[in-house]
Short mmCIF file of the C-alpha atoms (twelve columns), coordinates in Angstrom:
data_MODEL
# 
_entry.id   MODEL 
# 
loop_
_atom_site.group_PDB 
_atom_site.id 
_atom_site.type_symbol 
_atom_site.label_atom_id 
_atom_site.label_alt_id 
_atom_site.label_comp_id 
_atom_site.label_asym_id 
_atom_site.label_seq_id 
_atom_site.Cartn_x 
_atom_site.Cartn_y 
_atom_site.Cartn_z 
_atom_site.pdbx_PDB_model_num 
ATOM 1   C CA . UNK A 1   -18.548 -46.526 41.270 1 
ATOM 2   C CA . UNK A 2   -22.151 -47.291 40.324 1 
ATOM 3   C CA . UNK A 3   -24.298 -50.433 40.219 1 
ATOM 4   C CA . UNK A 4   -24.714 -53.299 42.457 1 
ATOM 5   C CA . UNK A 5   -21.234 -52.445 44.588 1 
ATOM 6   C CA . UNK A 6   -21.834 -48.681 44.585 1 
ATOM 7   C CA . UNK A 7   -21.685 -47.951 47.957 1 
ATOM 8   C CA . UNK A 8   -18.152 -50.080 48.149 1 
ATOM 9   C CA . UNK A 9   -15.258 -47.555 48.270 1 
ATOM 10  C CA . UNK A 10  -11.594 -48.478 47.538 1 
ATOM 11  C CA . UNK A 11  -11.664 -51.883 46.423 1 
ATOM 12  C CA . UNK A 12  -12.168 -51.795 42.843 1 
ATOM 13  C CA . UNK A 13  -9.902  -55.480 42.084 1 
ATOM 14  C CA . UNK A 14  -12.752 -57.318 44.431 1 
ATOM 15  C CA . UNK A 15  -15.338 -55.448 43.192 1 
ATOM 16  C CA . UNK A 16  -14.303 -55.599 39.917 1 
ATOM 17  C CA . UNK A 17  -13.977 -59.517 39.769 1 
ATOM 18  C CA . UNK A 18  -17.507 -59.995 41.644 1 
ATOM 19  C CA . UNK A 19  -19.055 -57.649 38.868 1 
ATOM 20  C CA . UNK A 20  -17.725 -60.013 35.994 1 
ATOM 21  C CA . UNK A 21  -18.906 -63.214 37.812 1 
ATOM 22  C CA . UNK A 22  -22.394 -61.526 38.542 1 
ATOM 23  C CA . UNK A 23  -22.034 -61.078 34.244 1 
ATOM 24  C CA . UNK A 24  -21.117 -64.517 33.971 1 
ATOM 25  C CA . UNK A 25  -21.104 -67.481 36.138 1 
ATOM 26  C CA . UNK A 26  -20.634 -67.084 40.052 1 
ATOM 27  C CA . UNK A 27  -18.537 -69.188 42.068 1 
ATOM 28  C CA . UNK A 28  -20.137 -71.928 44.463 1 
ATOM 29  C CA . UNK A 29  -18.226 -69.950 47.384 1 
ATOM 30  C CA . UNK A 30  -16.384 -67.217 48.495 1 
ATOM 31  C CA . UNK A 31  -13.499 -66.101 50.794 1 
ATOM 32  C CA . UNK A 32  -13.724 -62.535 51.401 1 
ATOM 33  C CA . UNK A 33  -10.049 -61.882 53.113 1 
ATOM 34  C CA . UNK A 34  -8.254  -58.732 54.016 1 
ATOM 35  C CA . UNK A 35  -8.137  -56.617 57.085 1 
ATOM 36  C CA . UNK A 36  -10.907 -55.518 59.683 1 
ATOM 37  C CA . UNK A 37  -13.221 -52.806 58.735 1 
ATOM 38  C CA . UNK A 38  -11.737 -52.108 54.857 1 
ATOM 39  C CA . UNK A 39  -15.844 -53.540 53.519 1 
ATOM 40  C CA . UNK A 40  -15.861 -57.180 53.236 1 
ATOM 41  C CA . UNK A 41  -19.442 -57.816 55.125 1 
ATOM 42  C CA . UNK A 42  -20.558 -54.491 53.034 1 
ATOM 43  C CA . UNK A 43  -19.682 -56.584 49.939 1 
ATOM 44  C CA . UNK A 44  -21.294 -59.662 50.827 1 
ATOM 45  C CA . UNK A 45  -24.210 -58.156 51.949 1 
ATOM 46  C CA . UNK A 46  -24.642 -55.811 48.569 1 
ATOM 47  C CA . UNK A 47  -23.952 -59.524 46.662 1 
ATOM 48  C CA . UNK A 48  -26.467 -60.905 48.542 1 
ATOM 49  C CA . UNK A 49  -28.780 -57.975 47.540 1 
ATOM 50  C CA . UNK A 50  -27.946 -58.959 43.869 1 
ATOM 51  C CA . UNK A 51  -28.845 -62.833 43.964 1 
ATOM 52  C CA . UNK A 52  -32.120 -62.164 45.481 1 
ATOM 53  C CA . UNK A 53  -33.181 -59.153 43.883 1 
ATOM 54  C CA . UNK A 54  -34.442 -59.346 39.885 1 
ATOM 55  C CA . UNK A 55  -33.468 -55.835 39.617 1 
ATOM 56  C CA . UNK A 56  -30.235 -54.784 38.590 1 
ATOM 57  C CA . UNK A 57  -29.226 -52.845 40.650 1 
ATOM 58  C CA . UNK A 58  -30.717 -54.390 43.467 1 
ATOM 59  C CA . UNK A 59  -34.320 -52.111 43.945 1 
ATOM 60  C CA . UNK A 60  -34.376 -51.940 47.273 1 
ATOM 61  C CA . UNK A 61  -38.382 -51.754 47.562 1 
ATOM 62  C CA . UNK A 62  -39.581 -54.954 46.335 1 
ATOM 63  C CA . UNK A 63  -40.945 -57.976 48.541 1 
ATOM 64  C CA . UNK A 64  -37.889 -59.614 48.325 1 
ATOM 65  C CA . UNK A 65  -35.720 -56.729 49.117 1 
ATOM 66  C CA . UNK A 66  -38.176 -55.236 51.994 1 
ATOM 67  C CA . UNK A 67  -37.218 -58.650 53.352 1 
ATOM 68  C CA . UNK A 68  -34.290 -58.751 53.326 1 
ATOM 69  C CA . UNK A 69  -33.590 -55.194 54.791 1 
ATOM 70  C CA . UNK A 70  -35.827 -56.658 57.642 1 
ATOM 71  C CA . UNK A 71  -33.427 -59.211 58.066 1 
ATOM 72  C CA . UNK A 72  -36.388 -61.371 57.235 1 
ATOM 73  C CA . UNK A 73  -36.009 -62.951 53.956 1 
ATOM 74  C CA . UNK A 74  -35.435 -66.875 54.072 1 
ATOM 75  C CA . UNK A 75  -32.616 -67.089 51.213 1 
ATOM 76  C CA . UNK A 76  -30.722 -65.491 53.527 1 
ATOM 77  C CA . UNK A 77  -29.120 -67.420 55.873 1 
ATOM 78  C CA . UNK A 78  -26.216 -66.091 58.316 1 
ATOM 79  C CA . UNK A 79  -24.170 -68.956 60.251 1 
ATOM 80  C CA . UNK A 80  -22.720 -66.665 63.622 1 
ATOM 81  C CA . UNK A 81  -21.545 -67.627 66.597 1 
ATOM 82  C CA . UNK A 82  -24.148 -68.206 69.575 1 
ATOM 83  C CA . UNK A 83  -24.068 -65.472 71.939 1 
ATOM 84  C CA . UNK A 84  -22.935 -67.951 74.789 1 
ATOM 85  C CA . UNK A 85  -20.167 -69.714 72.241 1 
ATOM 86  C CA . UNK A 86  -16.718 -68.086 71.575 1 
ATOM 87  C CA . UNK A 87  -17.067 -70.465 68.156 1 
ATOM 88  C CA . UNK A 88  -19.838 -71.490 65.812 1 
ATOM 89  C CA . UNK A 89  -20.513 -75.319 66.660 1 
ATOM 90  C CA . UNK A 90  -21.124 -78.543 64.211 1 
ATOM 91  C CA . UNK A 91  -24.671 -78.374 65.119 1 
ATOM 92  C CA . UNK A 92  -25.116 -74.838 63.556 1 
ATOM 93  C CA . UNK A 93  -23.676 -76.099 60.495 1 
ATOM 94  C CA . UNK A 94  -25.933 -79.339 60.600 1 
ATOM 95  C CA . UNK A 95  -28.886 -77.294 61.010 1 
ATOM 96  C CA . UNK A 96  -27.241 -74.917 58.434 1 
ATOM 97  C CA . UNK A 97  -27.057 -78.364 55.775 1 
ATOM 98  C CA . UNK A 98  -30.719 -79.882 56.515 1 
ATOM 99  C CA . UNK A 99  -31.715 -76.397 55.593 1 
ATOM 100 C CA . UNK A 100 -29.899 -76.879 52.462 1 
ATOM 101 C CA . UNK A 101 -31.504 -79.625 51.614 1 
ATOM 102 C CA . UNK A 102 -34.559 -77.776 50.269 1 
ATOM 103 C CA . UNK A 103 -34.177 -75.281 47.091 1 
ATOM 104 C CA . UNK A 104 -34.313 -71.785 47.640 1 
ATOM 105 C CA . UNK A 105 -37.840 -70.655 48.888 1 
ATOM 106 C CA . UNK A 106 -38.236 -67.471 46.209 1 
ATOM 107 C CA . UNK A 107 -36.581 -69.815 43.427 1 
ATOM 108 C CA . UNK A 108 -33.782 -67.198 42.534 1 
ATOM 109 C CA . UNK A 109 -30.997 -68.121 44.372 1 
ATOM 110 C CA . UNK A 110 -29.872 -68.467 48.228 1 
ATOM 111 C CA . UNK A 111 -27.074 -66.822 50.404 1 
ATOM 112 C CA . UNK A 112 -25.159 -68.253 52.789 1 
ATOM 113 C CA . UNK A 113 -23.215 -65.562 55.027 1 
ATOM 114 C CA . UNK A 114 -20.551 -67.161 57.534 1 
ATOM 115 C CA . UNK A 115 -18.426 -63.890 58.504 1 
ATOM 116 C CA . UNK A 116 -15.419 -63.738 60.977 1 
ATOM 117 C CA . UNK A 117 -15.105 -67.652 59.385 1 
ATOM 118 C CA . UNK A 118 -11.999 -68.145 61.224 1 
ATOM 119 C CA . UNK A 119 -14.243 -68.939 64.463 1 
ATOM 120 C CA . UNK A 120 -15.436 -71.920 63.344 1 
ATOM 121 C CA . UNK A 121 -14.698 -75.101 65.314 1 
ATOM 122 C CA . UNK A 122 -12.559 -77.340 63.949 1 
ATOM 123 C CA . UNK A 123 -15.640 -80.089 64.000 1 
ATOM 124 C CA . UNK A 124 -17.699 -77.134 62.259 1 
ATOM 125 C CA . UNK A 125 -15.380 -76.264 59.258 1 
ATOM 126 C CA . UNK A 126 -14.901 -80.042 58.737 1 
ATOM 127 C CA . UNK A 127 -19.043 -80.308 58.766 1 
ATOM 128 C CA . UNK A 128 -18.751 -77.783 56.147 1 
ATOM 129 C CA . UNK A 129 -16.176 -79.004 53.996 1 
ATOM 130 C CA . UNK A 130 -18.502 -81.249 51.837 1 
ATOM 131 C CA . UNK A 131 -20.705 -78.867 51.184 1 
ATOM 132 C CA . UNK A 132 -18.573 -76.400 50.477 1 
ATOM 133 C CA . UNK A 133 -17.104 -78.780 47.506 1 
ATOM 134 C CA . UNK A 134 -20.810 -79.490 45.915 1 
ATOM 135 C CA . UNK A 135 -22.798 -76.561 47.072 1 
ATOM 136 C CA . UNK A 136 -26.620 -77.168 46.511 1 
ATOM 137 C CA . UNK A 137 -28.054 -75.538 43.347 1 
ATOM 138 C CA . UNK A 138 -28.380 -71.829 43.352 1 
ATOM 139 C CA . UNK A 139 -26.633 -71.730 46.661 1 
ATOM 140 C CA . UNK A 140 -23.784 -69.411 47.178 1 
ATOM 141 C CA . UNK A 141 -21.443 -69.358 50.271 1 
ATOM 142 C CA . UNK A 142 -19.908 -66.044 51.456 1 
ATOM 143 C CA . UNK A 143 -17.314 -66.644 53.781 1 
ATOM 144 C CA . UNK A 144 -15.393 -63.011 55.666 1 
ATOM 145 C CA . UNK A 145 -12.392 -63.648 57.377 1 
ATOM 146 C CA . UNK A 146 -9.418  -61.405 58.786 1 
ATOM 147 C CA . UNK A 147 -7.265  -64.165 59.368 1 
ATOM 148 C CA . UNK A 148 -6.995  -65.991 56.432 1 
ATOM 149 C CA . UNK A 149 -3.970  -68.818 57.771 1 
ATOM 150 C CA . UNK A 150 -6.797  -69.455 60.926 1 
ATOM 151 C CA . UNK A 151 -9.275  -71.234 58.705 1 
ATOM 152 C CA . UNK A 152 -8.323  -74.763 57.411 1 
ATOM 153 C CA . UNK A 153 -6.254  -74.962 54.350 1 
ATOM 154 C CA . UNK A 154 -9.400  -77.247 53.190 1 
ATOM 155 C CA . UNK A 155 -11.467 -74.390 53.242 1 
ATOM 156 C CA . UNK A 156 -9.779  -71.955 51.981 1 
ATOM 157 C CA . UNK A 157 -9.193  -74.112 48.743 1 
ATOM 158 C CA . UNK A 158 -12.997 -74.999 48.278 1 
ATOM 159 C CA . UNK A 159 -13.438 -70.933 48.207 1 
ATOM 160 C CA . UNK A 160 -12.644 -68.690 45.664 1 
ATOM 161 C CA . UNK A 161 -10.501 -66.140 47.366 1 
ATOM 162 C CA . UNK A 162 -11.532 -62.370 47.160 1 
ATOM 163 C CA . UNK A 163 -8.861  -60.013 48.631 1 
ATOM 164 C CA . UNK A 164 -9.554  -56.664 50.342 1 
ATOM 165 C CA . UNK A 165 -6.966  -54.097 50.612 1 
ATOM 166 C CA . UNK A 166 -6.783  -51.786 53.654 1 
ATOM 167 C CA . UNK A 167 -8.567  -48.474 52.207 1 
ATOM 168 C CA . UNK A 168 -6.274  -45.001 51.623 1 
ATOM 169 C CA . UNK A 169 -6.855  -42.083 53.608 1 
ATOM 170 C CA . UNK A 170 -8.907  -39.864 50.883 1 
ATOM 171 C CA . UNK A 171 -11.761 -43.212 50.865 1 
ATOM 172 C CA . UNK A 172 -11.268 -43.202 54.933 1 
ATOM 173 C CA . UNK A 173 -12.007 -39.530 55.607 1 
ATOM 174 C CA . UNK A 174 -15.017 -39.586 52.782 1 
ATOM 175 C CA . UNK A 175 -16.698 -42.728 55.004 1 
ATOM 176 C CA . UNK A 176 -16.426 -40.299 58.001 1 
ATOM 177 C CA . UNK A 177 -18.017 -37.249 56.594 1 
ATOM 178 C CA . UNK A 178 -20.584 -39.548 55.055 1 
ATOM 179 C CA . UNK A 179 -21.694 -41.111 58.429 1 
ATOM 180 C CA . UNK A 180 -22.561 -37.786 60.284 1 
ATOM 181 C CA . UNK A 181 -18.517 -37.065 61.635 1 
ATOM 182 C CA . UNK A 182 -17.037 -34.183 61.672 1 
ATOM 183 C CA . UNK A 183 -15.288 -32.333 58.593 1 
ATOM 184 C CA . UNK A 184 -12.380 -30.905 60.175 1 
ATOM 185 C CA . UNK A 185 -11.437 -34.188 62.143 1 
ATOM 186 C CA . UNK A 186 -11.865 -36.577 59.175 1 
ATOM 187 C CA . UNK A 187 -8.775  -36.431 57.650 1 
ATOM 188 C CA . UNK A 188 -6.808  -37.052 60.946 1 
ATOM 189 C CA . UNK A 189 -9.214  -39.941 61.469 1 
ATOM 190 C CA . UNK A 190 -8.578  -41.547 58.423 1 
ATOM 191 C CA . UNK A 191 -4.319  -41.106 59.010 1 
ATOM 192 C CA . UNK A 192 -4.682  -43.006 62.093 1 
ATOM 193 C CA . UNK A 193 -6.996  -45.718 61.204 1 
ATOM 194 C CA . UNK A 194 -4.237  -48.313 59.767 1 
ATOM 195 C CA . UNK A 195 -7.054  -48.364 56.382 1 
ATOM 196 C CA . UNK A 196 -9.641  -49.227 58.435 1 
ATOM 197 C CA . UNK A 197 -12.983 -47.839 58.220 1 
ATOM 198 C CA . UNK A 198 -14.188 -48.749 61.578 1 
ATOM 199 C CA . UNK A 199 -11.233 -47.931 63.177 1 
ATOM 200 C CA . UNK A 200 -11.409 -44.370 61.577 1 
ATOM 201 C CA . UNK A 201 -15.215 -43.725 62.380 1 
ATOM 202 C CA . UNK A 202 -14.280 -44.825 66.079 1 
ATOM 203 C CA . UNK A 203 -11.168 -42.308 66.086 1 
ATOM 204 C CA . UNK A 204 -13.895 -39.215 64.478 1 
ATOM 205 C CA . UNK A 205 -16.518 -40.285 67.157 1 
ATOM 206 C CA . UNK A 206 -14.195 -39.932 69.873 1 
ATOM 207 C CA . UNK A 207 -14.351 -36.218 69.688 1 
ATOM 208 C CA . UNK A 208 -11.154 -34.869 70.998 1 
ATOM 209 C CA . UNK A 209 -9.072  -35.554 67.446 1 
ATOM 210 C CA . UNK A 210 -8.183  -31.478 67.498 1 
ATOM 211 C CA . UNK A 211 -7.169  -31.754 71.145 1 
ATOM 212 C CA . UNK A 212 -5.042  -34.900 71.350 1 
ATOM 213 C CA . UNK A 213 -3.310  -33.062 67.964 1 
ATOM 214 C CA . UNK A 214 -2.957  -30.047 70.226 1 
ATOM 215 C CA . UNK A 215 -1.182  -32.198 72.703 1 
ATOM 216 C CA . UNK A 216 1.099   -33.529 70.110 1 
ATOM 217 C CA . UNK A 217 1.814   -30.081 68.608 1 
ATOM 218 C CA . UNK A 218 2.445   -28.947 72.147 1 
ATOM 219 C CA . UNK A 219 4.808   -31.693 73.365 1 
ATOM 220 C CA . UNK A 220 6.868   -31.935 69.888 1 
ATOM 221 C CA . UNK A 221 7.576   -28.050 70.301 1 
ATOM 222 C CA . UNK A 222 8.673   -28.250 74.155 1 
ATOM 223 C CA . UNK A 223 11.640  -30.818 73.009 1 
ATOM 224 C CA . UNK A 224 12.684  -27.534 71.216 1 
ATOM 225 C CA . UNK A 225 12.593  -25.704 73.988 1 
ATOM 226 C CA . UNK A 226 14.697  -26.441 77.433 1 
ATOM 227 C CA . UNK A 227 15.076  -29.045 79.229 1 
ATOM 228 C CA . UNK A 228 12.389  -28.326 81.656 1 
ATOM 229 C CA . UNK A 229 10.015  -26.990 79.266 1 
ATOM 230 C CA . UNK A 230 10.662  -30.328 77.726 1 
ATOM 231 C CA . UNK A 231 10.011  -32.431 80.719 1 
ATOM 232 C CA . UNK A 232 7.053   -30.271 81.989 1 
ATOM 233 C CA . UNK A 233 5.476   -30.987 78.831 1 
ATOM 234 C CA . UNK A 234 6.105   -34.783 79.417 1 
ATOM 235 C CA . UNK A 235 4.465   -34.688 82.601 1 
ATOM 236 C CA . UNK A 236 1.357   -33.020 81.292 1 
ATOM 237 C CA . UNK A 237 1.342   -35.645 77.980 1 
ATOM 238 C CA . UNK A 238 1.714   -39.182 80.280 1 
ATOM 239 C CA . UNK A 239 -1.156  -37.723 82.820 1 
ATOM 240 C CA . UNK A 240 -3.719  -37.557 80.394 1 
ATOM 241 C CA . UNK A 241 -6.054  -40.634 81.352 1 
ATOM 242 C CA . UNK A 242 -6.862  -43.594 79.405 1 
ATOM 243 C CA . UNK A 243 -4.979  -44.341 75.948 1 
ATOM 244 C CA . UNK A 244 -4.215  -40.982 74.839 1 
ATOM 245 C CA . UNK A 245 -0.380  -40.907 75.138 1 
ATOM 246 C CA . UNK A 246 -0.115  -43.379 72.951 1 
ATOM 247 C CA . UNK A 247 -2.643  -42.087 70.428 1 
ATOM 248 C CA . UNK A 248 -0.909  -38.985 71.256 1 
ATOM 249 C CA . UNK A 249 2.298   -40.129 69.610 1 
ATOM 250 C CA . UNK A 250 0.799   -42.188 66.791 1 
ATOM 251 C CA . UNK A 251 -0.350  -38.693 65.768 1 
ATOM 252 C CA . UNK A 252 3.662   -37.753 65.853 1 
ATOM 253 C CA . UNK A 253 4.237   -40.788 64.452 1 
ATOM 254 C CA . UNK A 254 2.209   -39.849 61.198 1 
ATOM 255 C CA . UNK A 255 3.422   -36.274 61.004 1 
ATOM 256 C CA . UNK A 256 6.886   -37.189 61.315 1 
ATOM 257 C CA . UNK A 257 5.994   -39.485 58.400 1 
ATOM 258 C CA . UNK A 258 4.675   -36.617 56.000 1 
ATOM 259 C CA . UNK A 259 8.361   -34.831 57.171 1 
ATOM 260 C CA . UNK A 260 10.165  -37.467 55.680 1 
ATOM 261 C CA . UNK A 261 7.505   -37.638 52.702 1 
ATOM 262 C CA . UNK A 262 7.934   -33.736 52.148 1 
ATOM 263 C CA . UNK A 263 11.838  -33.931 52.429 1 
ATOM 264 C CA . UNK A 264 11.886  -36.346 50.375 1 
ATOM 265 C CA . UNK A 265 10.396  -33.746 47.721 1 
ATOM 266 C CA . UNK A 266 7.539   -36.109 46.728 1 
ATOM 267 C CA . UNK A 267 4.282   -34.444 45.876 1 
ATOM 268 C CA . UNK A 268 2.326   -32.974 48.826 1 
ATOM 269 C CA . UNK A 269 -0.389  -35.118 47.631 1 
ATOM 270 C CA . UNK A 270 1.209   -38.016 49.395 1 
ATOM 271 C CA . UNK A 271 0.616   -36.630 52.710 1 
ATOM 272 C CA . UNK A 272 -1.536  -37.789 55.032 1 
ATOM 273 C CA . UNK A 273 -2.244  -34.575 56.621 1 
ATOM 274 C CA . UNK A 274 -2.787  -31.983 53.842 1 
ATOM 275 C CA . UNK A 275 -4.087  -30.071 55.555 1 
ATOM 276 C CA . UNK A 276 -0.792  -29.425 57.187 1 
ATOM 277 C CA . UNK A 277 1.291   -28.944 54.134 1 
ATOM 278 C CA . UNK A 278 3.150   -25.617 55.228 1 
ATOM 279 C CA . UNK A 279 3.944   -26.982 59.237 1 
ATOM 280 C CA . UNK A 280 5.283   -29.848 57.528 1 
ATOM 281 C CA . UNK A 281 7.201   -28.197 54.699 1 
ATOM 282 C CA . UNK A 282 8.792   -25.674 57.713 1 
ATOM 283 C CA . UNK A 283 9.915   -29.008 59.604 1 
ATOM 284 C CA . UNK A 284 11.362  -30.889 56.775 1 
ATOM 285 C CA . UNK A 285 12.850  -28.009 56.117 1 
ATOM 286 C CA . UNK A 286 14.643  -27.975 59.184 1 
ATOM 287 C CA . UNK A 287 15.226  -31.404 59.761 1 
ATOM 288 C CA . UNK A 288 17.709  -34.005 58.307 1 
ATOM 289 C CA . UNK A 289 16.495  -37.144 56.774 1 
ATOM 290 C CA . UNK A 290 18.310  -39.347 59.561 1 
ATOM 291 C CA . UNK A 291 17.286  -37.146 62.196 1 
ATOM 292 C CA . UNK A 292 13.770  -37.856 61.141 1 
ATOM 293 C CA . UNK A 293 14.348  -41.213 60.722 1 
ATOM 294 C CA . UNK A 294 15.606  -41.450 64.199 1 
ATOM 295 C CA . UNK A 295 12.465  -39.557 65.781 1 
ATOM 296 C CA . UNK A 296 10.285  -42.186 63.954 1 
ATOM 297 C CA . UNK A 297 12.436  -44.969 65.589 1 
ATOM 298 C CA . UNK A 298 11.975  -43.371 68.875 1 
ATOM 299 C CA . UNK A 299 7.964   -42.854 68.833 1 
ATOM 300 C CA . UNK A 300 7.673   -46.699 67.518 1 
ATOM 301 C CA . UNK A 301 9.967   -48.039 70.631 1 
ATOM 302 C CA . UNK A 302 8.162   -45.632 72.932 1 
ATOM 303 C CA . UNK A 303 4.772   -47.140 71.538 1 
ATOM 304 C CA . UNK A 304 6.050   -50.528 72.359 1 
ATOM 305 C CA . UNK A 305 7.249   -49.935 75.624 1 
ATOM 306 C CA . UNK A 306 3.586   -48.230 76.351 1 
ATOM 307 C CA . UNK A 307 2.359   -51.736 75.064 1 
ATOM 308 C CA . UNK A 308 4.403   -53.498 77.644 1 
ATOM 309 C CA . UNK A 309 3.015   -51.501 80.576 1 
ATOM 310 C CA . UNK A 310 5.659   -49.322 81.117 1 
ATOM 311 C CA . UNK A 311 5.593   -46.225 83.031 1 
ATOM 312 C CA . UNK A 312 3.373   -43.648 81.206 1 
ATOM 313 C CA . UNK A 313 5.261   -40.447 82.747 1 
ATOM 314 C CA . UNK A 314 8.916   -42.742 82.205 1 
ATOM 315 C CA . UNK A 315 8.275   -43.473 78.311 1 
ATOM 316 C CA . UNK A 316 7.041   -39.733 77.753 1 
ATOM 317 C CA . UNK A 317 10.420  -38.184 79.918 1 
ATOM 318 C CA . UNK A 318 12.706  -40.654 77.610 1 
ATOM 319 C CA . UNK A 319 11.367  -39.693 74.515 1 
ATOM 320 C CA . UNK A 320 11.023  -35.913 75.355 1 
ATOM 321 C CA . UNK A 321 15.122  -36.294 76.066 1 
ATOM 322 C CA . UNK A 322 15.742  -38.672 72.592 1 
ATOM 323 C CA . UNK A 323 13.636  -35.736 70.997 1 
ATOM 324 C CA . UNK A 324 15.817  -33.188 72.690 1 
ATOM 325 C CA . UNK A 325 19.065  -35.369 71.507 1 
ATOM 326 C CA . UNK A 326 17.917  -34.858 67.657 1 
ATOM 327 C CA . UNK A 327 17.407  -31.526 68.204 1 
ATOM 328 C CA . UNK A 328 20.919  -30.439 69.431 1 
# 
């Protein structure tokens, strides 16, 4: 995808209806919704390249751009939270409207970025509301929220409301390889990042992708094996430090899930590690559907009762023996 959003991946509906009203006649405001990390700033920002640019797309090297790259440009005005405020006040949105008051200084058009919206004070989204309604001339309001249902209903119905969909795995493990991460480790990254691209470029960085998969591999084929192999192998999972059992098993978690995909005879492009195709095909092969189903139960209680505090080394025994008990 080319032109002003070209560097957007996997959202071609909001790209798609920003492209039109960039052809036509934009909104007064917009309510960029939809999950962390999935490209909402990215879009605003790229928009914002577009109203103060004359170039289409956006040149990147003129005064105005080499501005606003700088984070210099004055039609570009970002509302955020104070760094000794958990929410952004009334008087940043008074300032924000005696700004307004004045046209745009370049005479093109002005940008108003207010991400994470839902952090506004109650006194600051009512500030805001009238403007919102009438927005000065040439002034466009670009609103990036997570939580939709935390901003007043007031606002969200003075916005024009711009949905972002969590992004697939294939868009996922492109970002990674893109910013610098490692090829082998992408796709993995992208399985376990919920369609987040943050999340995903945090789970490449980490480094140890092929060893926490090893760990998985290891533990899933000890609950084949006997009972002590089984709860040796516990033992070694639960005393890894830190948050790795339970990133361990959200790796089981998604291969168990391309089991069920593969027995289900759907096509292997549906997995979300290809690049496991045959281990999967052998285990669906080997497993039935319920008895799948009932490992995926297991991992998603045993994730809970991680999230709970529970014992590390307890959680890990008890599923090693609800492993064993599909397995018999």
């Amino acid at each position: 995808m080319g032109g002003v959003f070209g560097a957007i991946r996997g959202q071609s509906l909001a790209v798609g209806l920003l492209e039109r009203a960039l052809a036509g006649r934009l909104a007064g405001a917009y309510l960029f919704a939809g999950p962390d990390g999935v490209g909402k700033r990215s879009t605003a920002e790229a928009l914002t390249a577009a109203l103060l640019c004359r170039e289409r797309p956006p040149c990147g090297a003129c005064a105005s751009c080499t501005r606003r790259l700088a984070g210099a440009h004055p039609d570009r005005i970002e509302v955020a939270v104070p760094a000794d405020r958990k929410q952004i006040p009334v008087s940043a949105i008074r300032e924000l409207c005696a700004r307004l008051a004045y046209p745009p200084h370049e005479g093109l058009a002005r940008a108003v970025l207010v991400p994470d919206a839902e952090v506004l004070s109650a006194s600051a989204a009512n500030a805001l509301l009238k403007t919102l309604e009438e927005p000065p001339g040439r002034t466009h309001f670009l609103l990036t929220t997570s939580s939709p249902s935390a901003l007043l209903p007031t606002i969200r119905s003075r916005c024009q409301i711009v949905r972002f969909m969590p992004l697939g795995t294939a868009d996922l493990s492109a970002i990674c390889v893109e910013k610098g991460r490692d090829p082998a480790g992408a796709a993995l990254a992208a399985a376990l990042a919920g369609g987040s691209a943050a999340r995903a470029l945090a789970a490449a960085e980490a480094g140890d992708l092929e060893a926490r998969r090893a760990r998985a591999d290891a533990f899933d084929g000890a609950t084949r094996g006997s009972l002590g192999q089984a709860m040796a192998a516990a033992q070694e999972v639960a005393a890894d430090k830190g948050a790795s059992l339970p990133h361990t098993l959200e790796i089981l978690q998604i291969f168990y899930r391309d089991v069920l995909v593969a027995g289900a005879g759907l096509d292997p492009e549906h997995l979300a590690l290809g690049d496991r195709q045959a281990q999967v095909s052998d285990r669906a092969a080997g497993m039935s559907r319920d008895s799948v189903l009932a490992r995926l139960a297991a991992l998603d209680e045993a994730i809970g009762r991680l999230d709970a505090n529970a014992s590390p080394t307890l959680v890990a025994e008890w599923l090693a023996l609800r492993f064993r008990q599909e397995s018999a």
